[in-house]
Backbone as JSON Lines, residues from 0, in Angstrom:
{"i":0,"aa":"X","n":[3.69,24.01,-18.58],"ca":[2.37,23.8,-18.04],"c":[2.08,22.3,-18.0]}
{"i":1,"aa":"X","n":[1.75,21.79,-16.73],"ca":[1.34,20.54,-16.64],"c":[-0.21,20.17,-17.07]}
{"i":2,"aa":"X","n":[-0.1,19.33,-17.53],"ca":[-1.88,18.46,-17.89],"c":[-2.34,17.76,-17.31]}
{"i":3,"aa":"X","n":[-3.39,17.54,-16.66],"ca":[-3.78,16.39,-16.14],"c":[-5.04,16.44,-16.62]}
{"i":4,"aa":"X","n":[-5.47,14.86,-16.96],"ca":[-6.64,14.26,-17.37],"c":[-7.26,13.7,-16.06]}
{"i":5,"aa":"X","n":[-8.89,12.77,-16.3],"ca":[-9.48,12.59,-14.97],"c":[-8.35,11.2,-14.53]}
{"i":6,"aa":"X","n":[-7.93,10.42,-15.6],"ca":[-7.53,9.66,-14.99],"c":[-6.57,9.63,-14.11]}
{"i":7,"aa":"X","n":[-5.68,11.06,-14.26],"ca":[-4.43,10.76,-13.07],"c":[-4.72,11.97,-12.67]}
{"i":8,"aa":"X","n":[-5.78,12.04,-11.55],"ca":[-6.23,13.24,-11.06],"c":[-5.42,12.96,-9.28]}
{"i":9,"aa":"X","n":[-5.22,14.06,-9.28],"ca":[-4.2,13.8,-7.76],"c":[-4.89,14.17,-6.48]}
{"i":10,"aa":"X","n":[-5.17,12.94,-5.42],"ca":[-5.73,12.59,-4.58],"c":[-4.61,12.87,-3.11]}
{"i":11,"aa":"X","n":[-5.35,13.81,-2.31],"ca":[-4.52,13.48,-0.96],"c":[-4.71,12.3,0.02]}
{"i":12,"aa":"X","n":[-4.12,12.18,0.71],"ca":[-3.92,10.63,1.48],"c":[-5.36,10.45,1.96]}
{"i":13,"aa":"X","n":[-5.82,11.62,2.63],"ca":[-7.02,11.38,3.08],"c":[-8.42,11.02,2.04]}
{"i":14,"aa":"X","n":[-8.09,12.01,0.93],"ca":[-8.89,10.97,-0.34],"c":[-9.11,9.85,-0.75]}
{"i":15,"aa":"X","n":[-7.32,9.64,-0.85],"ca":[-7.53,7.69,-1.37],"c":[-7.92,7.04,-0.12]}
{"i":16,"aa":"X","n":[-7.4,7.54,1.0],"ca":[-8.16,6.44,2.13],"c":[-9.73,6.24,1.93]}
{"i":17,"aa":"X","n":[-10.66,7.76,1.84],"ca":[-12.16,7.18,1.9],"c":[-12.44,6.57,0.36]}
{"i":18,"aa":"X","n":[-11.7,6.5,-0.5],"ca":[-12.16,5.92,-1.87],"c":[-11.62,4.79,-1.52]}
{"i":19,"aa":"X","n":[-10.83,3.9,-0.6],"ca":[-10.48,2.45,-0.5],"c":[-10.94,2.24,0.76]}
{"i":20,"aa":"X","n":[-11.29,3.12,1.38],"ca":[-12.28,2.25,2.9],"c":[-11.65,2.37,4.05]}
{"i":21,"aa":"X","n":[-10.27,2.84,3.76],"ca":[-9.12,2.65,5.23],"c":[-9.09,4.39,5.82]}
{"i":22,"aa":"X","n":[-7.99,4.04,6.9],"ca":[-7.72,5.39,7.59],"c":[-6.42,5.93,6.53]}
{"i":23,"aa":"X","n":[-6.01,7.09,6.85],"ca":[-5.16,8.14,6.13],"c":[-3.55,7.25,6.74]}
{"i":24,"aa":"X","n":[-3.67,6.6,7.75],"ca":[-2.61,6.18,7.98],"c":[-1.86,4.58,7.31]}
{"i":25,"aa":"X","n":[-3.31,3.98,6.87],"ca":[-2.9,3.24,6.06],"c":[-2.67,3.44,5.03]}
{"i":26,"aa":"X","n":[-3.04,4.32,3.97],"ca":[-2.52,4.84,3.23],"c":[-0.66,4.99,2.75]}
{"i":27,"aa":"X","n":[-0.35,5.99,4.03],"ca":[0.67,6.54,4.47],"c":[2.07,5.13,4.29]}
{"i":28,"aa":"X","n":[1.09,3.57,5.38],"ca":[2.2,2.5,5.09],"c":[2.06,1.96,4.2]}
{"i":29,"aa":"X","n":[1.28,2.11,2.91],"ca":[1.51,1.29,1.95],"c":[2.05,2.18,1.01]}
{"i":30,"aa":"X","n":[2.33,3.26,1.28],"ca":[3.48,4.1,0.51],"c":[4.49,3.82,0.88]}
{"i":31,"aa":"X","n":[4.9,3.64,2.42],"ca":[6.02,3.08,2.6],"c":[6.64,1.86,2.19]}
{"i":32,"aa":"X","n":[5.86,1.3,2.4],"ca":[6.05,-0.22,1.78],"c":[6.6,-0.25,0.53]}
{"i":33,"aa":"X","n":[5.94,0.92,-0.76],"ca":[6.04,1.07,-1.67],"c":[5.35,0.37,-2.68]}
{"i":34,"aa":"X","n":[4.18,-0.02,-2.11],"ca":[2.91,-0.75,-2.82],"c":[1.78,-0.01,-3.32]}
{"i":35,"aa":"X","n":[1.85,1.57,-2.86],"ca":[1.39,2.45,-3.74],"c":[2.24,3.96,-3.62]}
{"i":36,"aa":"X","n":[2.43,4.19,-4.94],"ca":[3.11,5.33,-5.45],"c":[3.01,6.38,-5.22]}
{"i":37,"aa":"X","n":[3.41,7.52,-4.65],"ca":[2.92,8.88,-4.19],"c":[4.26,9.8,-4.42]}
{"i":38,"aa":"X","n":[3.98,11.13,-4.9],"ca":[4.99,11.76,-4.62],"c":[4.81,12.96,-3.27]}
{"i":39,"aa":"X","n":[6.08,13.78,-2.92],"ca":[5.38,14.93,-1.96],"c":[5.16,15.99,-2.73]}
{"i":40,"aa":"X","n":[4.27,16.62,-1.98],"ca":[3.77,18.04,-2.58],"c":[4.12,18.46,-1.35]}
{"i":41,"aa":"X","n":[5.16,19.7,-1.21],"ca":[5.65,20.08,0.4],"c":[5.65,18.9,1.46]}
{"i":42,"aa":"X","n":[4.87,18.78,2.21],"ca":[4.89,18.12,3.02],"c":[3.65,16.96,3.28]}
{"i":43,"aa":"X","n":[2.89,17.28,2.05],"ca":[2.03,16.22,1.98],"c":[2.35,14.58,0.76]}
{"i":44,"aa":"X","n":[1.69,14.32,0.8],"ca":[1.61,13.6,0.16],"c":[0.84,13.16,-1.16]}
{"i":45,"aa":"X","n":[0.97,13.03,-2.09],"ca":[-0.09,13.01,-3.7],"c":[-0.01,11.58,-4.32]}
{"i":46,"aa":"X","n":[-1.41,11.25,-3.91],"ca":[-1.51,9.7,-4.81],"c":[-2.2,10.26,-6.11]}
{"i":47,"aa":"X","n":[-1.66,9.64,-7.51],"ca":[-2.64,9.53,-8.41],"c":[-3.79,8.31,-8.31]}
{"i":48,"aa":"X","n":[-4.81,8.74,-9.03],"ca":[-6.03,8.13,-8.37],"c":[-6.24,6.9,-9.62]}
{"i":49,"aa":"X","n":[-5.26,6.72,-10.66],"ca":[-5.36,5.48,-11.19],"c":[-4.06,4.51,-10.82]}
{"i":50,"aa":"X","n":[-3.45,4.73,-9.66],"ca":[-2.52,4.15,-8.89],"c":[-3.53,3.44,-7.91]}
{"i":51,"aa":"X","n":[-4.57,3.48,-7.64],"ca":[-5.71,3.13,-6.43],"c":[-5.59,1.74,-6.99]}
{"i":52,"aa":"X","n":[-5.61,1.49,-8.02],"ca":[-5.92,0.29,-8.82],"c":[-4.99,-0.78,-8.34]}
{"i":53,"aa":"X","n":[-3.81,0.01,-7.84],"ca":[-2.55,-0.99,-7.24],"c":[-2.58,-2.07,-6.51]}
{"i":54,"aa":"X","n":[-3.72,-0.98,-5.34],"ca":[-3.9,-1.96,-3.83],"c":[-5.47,-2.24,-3.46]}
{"i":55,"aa":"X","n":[-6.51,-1.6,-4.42],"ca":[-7.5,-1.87,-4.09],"c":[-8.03,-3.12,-4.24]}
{"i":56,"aa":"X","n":[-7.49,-4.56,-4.91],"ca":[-8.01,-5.59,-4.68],"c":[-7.25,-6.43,-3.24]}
{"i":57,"aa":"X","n":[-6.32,-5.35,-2.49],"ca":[-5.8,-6.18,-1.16],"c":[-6.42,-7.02,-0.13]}
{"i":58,"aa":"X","n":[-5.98,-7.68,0.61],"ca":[-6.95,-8.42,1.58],"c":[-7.18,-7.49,2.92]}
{"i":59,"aa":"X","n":[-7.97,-7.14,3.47],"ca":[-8.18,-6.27,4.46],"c":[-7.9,-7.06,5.82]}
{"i":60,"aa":"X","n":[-7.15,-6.18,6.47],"ca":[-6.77,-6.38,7.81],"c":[-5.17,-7.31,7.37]}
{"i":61,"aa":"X","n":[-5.41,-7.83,8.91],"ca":[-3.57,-8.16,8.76],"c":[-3.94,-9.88,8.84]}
{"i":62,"aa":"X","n":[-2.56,-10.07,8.09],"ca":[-2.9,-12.15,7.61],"c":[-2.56,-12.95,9.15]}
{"i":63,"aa":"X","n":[-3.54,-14.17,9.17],"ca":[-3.34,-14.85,10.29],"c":[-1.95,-15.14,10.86]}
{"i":64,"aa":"X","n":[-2.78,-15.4,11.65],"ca":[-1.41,-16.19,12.57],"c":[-0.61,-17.34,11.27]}
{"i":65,"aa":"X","n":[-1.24,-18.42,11.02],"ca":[-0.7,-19.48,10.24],"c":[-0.27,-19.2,9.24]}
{"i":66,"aa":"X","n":[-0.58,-17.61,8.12],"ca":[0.09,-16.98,7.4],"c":[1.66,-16.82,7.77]}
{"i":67,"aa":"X","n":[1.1,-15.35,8.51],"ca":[2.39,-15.03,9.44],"c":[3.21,-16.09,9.72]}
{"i":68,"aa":"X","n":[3.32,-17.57,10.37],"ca":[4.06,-18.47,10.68],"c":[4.98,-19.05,9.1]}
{"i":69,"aa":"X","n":[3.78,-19.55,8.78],"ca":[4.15,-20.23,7.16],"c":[5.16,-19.2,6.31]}
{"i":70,"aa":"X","n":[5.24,-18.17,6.49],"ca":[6.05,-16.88,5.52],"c":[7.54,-16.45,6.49]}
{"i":71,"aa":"X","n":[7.13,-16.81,7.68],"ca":[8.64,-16.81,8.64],"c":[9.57,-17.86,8.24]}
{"i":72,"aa":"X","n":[8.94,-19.43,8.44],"ca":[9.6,-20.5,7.84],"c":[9.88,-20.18,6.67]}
{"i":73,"aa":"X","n":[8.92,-19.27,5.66],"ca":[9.63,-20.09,4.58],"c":[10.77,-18.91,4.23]}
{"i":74,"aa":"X","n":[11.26,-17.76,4.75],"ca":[12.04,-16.48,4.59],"c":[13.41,-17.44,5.32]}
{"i":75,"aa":"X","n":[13.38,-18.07,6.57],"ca":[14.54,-18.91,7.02],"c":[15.13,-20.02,6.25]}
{"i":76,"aa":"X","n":[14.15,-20.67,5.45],"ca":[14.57,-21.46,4.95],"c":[14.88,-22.79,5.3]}
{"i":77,"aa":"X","n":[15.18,-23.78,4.68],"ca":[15.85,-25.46,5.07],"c":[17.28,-25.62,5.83]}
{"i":78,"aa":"X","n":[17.66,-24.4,5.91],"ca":[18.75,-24.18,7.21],"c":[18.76,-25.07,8.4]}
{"i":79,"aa":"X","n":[17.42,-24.9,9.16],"ca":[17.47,-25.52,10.33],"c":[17.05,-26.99,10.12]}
{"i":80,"aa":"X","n":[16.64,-27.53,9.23],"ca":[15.9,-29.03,8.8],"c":[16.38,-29.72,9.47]}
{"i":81,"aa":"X","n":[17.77,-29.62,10.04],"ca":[18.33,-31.05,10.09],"c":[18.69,-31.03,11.7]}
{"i":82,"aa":"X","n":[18.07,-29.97,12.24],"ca":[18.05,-29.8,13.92],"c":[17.11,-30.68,14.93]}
């Protein structure tokens, strides 16, 4: 027999999305990503709901342009410096 307390009470995707503000599909990629933890239940998906804690201080929406640029350079590296 399994136990569960409130704290790891198991949330479907569509749960943790309205308890963090997003759609069910973001959810979905930050499981992929593997930035929040889920296992399947058949064919769904089960976040525990003190896993929320993972990603709920994230920055919302997607990082600028000058992000995005600055994190390309710096993944390539001093390779090209001398071009």
């Amino acid at each position: 027999m399994v136990q569960t307390s409130p704290m790891s009470a198991a949330l479907t995707t569509r749960q943790a999305a309205e308890r963090l503000g997003v759609t069910d599909s973001r959810i979905r990629h930050l499981v992929l990503e593997g930035r929040l933890p889920a296992e399947k239940f058949g064919r769904d998906l089960v976040i525990r709901e003190h896993d929320l804690r993972l990603v709920e201080d994230r920055k919302p929406g997607r990082p600028s342009k000058a992000a995005s640029l600055a994190a390309s350079h710096k993944r390539k590296g001093s390779g090209s410096a001398g071009k």
